[in-house]
mmCIF file of the N, C-alpha and C atoms, coordinates in Angstrom:
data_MODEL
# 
_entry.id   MODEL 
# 
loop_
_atom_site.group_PDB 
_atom_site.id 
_atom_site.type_symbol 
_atom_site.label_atom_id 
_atom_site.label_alt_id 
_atom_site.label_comp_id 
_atom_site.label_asym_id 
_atom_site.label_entity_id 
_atom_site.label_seq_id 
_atom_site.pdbx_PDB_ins_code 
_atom_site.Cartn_x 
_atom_site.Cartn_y 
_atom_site.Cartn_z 
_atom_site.occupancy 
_atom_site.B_iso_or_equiv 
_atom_site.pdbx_formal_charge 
_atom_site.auth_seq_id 
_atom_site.auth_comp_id 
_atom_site.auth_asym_id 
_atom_site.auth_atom_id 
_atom_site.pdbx_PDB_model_num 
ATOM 1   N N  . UNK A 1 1  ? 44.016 31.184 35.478 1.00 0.00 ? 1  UNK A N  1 
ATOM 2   C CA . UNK A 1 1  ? 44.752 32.082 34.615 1.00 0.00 ? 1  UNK A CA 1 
ATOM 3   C C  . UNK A 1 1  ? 44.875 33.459 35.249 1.00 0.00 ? 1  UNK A C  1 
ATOM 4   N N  . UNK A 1 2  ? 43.819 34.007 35.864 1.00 0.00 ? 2  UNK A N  1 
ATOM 5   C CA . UNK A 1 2  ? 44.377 35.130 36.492 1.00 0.00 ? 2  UNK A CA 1 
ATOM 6   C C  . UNK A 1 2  ? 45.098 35.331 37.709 1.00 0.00 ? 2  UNK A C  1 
ATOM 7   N N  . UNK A 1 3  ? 45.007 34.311 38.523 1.00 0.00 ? 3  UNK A N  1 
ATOM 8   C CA . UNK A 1 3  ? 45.720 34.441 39.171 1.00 0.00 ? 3  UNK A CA 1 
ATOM 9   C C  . UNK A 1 3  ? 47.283 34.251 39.225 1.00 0.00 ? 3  UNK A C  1 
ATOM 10  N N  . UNK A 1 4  ? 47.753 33.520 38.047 1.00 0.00 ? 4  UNK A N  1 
ATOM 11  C CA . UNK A 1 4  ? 48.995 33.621 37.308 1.00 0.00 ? 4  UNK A CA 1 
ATOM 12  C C  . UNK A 1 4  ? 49.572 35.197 36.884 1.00 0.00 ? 4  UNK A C  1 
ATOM 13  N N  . UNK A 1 5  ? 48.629 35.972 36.419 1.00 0.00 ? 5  UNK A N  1 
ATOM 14  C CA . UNK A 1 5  ? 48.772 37.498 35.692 1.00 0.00 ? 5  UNK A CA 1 
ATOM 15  C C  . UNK A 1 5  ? 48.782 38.442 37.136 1.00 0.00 ? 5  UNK A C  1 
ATOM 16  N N  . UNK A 1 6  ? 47.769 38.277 37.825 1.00 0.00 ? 6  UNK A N  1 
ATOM 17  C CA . UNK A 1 6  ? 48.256 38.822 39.149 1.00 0.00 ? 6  UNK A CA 1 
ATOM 18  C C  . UNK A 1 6  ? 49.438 38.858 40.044 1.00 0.00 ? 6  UNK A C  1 
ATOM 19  N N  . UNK A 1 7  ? 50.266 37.728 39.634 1.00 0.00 ? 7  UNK A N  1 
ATOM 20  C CA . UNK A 1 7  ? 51.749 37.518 40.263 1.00 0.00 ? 7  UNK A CA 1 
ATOM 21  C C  . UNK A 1 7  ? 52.712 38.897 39.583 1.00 0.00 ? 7  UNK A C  1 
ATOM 22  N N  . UNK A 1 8  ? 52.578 38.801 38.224 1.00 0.00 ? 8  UNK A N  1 
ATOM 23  C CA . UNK A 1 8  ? 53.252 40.060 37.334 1.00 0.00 ? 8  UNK A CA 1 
ATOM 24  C C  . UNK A 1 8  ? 52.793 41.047 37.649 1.00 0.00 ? 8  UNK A C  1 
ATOM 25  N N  . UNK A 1 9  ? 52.398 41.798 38.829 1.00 0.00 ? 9  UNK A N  1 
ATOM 26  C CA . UNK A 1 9  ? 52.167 43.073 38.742 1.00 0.00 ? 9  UNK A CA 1 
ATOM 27  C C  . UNK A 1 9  ? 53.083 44.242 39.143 1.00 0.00 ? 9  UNK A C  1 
ATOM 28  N N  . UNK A 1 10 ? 53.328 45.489 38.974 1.00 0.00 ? 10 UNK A N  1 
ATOM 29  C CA . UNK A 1 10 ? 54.313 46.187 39.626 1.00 0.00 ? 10 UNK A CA 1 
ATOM 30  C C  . UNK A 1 10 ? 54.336 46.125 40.832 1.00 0.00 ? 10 UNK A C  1 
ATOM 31  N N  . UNK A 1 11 ? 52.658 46.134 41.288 1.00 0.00 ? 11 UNK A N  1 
ATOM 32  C CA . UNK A 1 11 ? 53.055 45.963 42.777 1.00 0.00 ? 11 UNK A CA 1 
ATOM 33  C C  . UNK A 1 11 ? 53.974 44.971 43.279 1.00 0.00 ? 11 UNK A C  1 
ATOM 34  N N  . UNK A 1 12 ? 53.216 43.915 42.807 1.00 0.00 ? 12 UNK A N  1 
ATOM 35  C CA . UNK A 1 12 ? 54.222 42.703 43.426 1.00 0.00 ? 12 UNK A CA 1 
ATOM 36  C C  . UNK A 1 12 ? 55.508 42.335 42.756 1.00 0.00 ? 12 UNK A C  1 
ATOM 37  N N  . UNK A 1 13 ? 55.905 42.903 42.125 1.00 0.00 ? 13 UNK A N  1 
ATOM 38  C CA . UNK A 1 13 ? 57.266 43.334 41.348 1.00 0.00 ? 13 UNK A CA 1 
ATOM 39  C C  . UNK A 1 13 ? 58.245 43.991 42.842 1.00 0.00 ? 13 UNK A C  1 
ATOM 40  N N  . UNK A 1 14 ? 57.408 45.056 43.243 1.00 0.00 ? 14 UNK A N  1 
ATOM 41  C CA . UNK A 1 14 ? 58.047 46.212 43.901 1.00 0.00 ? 14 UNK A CA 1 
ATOM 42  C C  . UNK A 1 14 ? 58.270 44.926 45.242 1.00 0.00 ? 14 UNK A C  1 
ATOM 43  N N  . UNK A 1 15 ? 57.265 44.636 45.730 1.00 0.00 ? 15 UNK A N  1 
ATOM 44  C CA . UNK A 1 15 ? 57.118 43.106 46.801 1.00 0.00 ? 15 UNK A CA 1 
ATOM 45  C C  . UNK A 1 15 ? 58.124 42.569 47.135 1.00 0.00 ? 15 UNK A C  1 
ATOM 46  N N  . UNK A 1 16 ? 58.345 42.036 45.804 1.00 0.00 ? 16 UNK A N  1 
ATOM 47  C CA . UNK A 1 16 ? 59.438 41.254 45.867 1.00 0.00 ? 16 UNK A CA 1 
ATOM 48  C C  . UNK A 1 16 ? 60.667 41.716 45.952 1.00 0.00 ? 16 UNK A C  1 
ATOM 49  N N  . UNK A 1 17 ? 61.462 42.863 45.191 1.00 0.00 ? 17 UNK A N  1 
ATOM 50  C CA . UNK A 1 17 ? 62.282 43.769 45.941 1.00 0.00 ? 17 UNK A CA 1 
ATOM 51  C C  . UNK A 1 17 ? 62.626 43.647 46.859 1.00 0.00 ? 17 UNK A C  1 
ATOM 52  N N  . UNK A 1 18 ? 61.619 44.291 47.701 1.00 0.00 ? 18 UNK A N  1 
ATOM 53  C CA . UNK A 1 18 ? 61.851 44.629 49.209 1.00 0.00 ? 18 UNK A CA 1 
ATOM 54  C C  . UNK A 1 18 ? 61.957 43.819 49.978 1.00 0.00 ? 18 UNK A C  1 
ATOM 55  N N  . UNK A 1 19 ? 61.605 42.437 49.607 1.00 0.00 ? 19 UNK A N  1 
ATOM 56  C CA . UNK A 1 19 ? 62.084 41.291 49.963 1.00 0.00 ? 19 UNK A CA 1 
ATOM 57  C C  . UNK A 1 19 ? 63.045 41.081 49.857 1.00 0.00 ? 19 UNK A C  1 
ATOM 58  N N  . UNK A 1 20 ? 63.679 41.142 49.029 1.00 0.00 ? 20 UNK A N  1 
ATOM 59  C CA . UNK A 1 20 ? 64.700 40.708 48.290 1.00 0.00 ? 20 UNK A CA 1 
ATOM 60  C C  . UNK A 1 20 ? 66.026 41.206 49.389 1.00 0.00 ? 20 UNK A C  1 
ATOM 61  N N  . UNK A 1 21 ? 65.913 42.726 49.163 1.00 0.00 ? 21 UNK A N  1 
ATOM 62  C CA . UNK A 1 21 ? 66.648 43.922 49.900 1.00 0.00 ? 21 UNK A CA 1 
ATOM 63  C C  . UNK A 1 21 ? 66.384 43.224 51.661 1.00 0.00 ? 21 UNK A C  1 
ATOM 64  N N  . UNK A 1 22 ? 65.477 43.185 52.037 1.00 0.00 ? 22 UNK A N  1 
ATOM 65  C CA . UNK A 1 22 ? 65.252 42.935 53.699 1.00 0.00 ? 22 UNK A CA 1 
ATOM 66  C C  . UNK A 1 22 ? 66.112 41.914 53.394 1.00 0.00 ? 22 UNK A C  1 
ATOM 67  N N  . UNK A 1 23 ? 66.217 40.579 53.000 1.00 0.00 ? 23 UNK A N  1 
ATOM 68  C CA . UNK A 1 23 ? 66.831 39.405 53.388 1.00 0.00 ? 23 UNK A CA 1 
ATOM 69  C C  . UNK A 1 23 ? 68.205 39.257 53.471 1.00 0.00 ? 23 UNK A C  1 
ATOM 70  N N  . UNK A 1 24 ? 68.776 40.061 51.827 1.00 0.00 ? 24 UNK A N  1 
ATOM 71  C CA . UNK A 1 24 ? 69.890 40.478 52.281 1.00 0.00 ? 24 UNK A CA 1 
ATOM 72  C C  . UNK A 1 24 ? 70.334 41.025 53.379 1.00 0.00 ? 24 UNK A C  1 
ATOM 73  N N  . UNK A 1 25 ? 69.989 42.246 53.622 1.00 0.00 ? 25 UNK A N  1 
ATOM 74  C CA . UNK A 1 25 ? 70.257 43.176 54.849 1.00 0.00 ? 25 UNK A CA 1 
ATOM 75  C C  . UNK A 1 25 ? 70.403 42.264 55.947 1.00 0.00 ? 25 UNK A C  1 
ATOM 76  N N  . UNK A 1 26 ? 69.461 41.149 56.683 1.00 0.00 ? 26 UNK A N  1 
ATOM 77  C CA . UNK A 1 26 ? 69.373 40.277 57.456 1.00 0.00 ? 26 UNK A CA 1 
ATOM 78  C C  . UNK A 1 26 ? 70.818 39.837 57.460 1.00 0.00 ? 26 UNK A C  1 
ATOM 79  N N  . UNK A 1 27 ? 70.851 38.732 55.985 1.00 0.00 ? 27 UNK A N  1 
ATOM 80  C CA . UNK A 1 27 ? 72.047 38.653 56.185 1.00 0.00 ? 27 UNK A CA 1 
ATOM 81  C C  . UNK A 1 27 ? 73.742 39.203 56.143 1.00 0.00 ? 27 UNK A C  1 
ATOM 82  N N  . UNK A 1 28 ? 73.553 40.344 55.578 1.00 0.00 ? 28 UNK A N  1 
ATOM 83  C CA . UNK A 1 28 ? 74.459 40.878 56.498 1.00 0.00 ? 28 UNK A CA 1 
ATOM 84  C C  . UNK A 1 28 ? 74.935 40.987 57.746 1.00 0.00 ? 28 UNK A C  1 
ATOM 85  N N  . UNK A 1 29 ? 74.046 41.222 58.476 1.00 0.00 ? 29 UNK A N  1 
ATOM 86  C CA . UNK A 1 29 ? 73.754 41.740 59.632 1.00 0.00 ? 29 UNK A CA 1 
ATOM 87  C C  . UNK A 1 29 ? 74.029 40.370 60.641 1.00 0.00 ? 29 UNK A C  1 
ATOM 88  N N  . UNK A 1 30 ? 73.380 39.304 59.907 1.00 0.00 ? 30 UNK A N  1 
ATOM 89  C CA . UNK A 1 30 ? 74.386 37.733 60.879 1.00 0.00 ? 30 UNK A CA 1 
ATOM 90  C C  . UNK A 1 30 ? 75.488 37.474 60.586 1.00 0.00 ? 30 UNK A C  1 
ATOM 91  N N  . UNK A 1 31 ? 76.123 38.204 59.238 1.00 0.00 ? 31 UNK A N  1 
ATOM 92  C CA . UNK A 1 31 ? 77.483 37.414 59.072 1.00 0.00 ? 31 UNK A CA 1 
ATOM 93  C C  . UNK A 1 31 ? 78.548 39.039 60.226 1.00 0.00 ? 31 UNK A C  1 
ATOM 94  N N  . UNK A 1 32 ? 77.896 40.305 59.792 1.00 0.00 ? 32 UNK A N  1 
ATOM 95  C CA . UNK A 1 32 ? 78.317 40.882 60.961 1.00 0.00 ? 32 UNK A CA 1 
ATOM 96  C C  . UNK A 1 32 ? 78.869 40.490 62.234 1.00 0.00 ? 32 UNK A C  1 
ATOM 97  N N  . UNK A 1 33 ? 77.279 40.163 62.791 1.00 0.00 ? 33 UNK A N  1 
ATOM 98  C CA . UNK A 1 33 ? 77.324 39.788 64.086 1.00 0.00 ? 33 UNK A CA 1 
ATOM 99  C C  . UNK A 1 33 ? 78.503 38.444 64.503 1.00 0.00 ? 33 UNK A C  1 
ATOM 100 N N  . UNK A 1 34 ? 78.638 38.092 63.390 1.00 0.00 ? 34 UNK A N  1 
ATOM 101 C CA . UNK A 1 34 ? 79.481 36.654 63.641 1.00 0.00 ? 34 UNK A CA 1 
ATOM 102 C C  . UNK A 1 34 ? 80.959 36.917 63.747 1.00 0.00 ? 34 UNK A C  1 
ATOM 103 N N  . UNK A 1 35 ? 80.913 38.124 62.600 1.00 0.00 ? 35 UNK A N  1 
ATOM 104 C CA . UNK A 1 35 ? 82.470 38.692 63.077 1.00 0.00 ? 35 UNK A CA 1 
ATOM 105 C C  . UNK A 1 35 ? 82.636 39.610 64.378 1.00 0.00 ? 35 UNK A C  1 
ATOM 106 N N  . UNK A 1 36 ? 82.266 40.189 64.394 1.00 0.00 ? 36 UNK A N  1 
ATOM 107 C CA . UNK A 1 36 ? 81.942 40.765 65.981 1.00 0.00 ? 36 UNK A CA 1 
ATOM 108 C C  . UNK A 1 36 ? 82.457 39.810 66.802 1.00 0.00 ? 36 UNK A C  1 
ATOM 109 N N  . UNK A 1 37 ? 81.750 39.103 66.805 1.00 0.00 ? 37 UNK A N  1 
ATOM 110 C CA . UNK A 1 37 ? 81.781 37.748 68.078 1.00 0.00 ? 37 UNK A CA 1 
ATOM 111 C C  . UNK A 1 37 ? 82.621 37.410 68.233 1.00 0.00 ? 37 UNK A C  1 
ATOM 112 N N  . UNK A 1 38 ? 83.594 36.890 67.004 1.00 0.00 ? 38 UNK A N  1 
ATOM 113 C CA . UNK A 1 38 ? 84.840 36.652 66.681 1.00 0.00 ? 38 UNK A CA 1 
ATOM 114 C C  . UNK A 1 38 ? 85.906 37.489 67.267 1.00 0.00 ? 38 UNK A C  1 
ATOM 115 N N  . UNK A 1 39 ? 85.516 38.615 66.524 1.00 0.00 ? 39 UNK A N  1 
ATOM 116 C CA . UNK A 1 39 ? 86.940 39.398 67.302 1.00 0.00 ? 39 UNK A CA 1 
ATOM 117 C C  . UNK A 1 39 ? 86.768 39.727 68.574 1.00 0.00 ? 39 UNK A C  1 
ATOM 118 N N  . UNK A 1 40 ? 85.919 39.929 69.191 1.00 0.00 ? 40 UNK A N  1 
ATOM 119 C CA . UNK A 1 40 ? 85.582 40.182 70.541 1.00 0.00 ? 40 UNK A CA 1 
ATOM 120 C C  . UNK A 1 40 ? 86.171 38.781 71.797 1.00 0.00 ? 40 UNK A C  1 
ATOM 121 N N  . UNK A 1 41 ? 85.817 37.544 70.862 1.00 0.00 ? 41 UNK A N  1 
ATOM 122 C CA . UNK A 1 41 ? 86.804 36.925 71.758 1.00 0.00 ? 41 UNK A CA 1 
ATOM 123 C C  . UNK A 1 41 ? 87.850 36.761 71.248 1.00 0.00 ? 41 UNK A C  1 
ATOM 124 N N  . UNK A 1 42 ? 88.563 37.431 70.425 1.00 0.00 ? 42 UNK A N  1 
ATOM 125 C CA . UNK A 1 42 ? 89.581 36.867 69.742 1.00 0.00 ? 42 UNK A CA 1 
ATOM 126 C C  . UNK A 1 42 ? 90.528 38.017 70.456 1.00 0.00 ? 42 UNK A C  1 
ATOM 127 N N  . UNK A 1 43 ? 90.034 39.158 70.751 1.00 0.00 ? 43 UNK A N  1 
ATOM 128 C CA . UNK A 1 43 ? 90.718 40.220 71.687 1.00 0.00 ? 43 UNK A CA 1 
ATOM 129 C C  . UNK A 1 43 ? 90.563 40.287 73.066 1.00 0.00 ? 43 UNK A C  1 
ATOM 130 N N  . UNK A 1 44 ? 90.478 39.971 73.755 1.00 0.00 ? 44 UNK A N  1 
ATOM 131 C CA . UNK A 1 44 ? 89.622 39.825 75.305 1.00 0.00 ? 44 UNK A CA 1 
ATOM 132 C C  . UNK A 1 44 ? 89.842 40.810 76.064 1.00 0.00 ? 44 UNK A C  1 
ATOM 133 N N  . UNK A 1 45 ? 89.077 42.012 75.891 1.00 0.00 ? 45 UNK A N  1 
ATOM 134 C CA . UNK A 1 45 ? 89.074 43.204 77.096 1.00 0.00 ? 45 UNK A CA 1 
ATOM 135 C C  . UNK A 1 45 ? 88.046 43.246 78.025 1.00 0.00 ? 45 UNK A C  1 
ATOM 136 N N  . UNK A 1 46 ? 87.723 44.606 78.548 1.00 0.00 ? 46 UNK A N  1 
ATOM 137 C CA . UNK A 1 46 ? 86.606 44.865 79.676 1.00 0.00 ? 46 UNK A CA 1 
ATOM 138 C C  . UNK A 1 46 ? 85.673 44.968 78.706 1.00 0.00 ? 46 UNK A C  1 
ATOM 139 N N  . UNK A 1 47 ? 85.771 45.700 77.594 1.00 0.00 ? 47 UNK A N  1 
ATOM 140 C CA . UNK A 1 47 ? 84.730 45.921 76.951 1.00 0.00 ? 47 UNK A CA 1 
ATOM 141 C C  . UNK A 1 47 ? 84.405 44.636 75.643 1.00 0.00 ? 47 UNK A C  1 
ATOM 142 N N  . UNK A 1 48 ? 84.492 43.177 75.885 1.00 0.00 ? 48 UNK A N  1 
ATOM 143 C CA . UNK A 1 48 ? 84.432 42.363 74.930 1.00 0.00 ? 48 UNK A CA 1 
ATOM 144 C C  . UNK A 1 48 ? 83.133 41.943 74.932 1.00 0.00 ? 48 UNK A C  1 
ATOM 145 N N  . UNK A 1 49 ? 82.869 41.860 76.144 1.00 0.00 ? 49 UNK A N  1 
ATOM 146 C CA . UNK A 1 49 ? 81.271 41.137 76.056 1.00 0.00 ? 49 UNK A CA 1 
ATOM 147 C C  . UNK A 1 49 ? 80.095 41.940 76.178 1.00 0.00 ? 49 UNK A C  1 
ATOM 148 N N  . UNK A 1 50 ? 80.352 43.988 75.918 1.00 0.00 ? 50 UNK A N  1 
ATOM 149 C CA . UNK A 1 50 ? 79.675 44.803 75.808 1.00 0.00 ? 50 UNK A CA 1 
ATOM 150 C C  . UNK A 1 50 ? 79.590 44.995 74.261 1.00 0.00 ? 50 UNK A C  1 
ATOM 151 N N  . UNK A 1 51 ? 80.765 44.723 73.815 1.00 0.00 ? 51 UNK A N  1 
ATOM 152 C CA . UNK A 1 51 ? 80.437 44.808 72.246 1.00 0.00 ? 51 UNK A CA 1 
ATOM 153 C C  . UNK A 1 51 ? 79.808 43.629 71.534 1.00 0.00 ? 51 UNK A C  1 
ATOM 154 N N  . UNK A 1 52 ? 79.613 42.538 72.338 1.00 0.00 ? 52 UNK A N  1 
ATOM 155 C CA . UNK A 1 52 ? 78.894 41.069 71.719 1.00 0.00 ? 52 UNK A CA 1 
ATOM 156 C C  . UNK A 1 52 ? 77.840 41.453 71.700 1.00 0.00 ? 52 UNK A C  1 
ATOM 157 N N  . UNK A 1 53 ? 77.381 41.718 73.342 1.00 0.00 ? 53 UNK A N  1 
ATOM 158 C CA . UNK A 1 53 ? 75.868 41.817 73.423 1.00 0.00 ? 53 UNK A CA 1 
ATOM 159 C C  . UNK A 1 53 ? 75.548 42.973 72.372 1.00 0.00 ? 53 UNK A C  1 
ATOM 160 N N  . UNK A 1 54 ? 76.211 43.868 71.828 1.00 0.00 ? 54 UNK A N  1 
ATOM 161 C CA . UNK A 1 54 ? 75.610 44.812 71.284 1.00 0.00 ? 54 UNK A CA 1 
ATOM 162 C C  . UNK A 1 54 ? 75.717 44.259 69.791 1.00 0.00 ? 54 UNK A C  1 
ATOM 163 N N  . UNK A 1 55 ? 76.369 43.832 69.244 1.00 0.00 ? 55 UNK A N  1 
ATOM 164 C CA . UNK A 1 55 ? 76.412 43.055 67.903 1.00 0.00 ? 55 UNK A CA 1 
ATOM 165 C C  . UNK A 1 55 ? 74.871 41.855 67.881 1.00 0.00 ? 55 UNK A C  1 
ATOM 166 N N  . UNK A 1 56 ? 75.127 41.315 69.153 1.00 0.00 ? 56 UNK A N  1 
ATOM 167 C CA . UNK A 1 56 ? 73.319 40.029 69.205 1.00 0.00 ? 56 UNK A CA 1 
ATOM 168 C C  . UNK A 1 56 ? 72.656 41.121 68.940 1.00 0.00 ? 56 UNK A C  1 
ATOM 169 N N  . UNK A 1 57 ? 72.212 42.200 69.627 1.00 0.00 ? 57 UNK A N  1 
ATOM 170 C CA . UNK A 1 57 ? 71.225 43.097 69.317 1.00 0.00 ? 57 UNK A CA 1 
ATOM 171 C C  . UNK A 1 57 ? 70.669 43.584 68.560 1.00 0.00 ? 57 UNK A C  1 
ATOM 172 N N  . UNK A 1 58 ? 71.578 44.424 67.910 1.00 0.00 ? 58 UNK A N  1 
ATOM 173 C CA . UNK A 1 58 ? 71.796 44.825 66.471 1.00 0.00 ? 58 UNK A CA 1 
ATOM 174 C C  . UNK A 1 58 ? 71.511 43.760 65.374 1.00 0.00 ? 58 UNK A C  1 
ATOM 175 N N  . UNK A 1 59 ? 71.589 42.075 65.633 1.00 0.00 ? 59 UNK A N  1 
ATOM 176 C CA . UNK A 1 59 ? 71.176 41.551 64.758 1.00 0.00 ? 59 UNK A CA 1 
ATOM 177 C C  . UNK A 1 59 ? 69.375 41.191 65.220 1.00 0.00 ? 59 UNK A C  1 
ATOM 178 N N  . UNK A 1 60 ? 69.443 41.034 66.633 1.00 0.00 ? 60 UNK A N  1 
ATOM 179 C CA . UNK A 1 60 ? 67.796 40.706 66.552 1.00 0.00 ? 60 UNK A CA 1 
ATOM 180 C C  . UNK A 1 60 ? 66.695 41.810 66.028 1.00 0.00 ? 60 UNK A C  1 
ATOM 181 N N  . UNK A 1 61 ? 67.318 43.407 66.707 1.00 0.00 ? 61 UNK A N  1 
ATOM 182 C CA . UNK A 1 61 ? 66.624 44.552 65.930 1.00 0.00 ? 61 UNK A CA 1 
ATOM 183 C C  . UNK A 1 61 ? 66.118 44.366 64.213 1.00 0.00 ? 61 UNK A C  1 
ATOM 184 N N  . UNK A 1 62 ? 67.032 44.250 63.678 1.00 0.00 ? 62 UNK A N  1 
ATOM 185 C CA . UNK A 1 62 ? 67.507 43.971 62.624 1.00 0.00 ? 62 UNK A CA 1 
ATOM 186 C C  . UNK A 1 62 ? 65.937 43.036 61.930 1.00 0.00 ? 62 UNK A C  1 
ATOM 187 N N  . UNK A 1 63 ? 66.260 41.647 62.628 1.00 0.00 ? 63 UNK A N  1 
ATOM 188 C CA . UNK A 1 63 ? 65.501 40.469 61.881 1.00 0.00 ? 63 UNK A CA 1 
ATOM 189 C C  . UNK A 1 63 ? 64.048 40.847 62.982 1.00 0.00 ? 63 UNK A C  1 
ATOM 190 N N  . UNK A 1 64 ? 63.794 41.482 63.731 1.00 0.00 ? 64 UNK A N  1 
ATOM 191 C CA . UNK A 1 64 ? 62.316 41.586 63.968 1.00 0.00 ? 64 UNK A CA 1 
ATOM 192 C C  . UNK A 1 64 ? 62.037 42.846 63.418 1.00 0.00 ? 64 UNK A C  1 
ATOM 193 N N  . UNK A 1 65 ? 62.469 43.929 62.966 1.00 0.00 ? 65 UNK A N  1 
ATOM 194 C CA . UNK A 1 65 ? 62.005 45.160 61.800 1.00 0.00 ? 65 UNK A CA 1 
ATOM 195 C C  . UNK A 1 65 ? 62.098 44.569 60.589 1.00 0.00 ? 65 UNK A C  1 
ATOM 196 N N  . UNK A 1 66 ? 62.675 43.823 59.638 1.00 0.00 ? 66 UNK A N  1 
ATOM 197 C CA . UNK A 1 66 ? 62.372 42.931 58.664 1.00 0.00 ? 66 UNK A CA 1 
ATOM 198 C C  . UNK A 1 66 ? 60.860 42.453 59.192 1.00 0.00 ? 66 UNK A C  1 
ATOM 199 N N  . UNK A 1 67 ? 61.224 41.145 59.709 1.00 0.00 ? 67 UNK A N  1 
ATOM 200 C CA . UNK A 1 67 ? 59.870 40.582 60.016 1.00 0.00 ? 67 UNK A CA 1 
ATOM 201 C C  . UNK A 1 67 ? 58.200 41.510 59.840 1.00 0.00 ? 67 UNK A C  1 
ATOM 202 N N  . UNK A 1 68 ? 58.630 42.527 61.050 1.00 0.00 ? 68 UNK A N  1 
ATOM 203 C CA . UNK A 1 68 ? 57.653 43.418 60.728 1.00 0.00 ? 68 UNK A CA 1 
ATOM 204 C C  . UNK A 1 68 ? 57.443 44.035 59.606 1.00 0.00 ? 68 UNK A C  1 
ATOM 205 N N  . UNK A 1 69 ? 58.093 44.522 59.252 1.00 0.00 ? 69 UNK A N  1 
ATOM 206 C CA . UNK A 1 69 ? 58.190 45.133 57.485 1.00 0.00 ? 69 UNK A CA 1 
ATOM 207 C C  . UNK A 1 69 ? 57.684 44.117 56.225 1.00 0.00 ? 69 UNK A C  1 
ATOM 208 N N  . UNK A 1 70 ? 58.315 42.857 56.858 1.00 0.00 ? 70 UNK A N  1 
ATOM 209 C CA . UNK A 1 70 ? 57.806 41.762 55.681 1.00 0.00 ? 70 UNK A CA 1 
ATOM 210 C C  . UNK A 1 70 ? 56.214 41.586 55.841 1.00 0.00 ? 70 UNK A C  1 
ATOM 211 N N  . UNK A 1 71 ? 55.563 42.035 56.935 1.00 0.00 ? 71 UNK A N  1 
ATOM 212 C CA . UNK A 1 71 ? 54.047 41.159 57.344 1.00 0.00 ? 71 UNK A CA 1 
ATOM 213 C C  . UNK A 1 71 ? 53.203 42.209 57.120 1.00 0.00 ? 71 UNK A C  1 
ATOM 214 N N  . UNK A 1 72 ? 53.976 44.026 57.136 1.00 0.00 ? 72 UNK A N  1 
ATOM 215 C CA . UNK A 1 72 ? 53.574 45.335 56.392 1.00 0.00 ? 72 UNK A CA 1 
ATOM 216 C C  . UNK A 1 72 ? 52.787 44.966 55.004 1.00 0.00 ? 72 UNK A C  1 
ATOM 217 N N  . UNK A 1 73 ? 53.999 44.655 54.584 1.00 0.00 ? 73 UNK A N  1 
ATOM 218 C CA . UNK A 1 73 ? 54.270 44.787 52.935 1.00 0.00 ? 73 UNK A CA 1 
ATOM 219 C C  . UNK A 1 73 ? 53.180 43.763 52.576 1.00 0.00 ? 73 UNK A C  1 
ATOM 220 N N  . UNK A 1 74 ? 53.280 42.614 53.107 1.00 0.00 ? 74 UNK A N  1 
ATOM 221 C CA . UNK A 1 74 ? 52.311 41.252 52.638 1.00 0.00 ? 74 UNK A CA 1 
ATOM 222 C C  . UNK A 1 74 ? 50.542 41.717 52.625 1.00 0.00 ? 74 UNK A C  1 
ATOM 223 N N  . UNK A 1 75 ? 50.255 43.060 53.422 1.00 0.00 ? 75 UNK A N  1 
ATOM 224 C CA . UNK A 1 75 ? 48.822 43.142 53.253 1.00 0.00 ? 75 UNK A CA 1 
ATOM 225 C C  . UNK A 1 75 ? 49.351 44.788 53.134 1.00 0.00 ? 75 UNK A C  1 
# 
């Protein structure tokens, strides 16, 4: 039983949030990257595969500061 009542707490109210918020953000950030990708070959300049690599980036930054943030928050 208490450990049921411990799930309801603000803290872990707030927890879950920020979960909530990181995962989204994540995915944003792949469906981003996916358009990126897209138009980058969908336009083909000098600068197409400087703006890919920088879109992959921007998404791995992305999902390893989550990550970290998620393993923060967990303790």
């Amino acid at each position: 039983m208490d450990s049921t009542i411990d799930l309801f707490t603000i803290k872990n109210s707030f927890r879950l949030l920020i979960f909530v918020l990181l995962f989204g953000y994540t995915m944003f950030s792949l469906v981003l990257m996916f358009r990126i990708k897209i138009l980058a070959e969908t336009l083909e300049t000098d600068k197409s595969a400087v703006v890919n690599f920088l879109a992959k980036l921007h998404f791995l930054m992305v999902l390893v500061g989550s990550i970290i943030v998620g393993i923060l928050i967990m303790f």
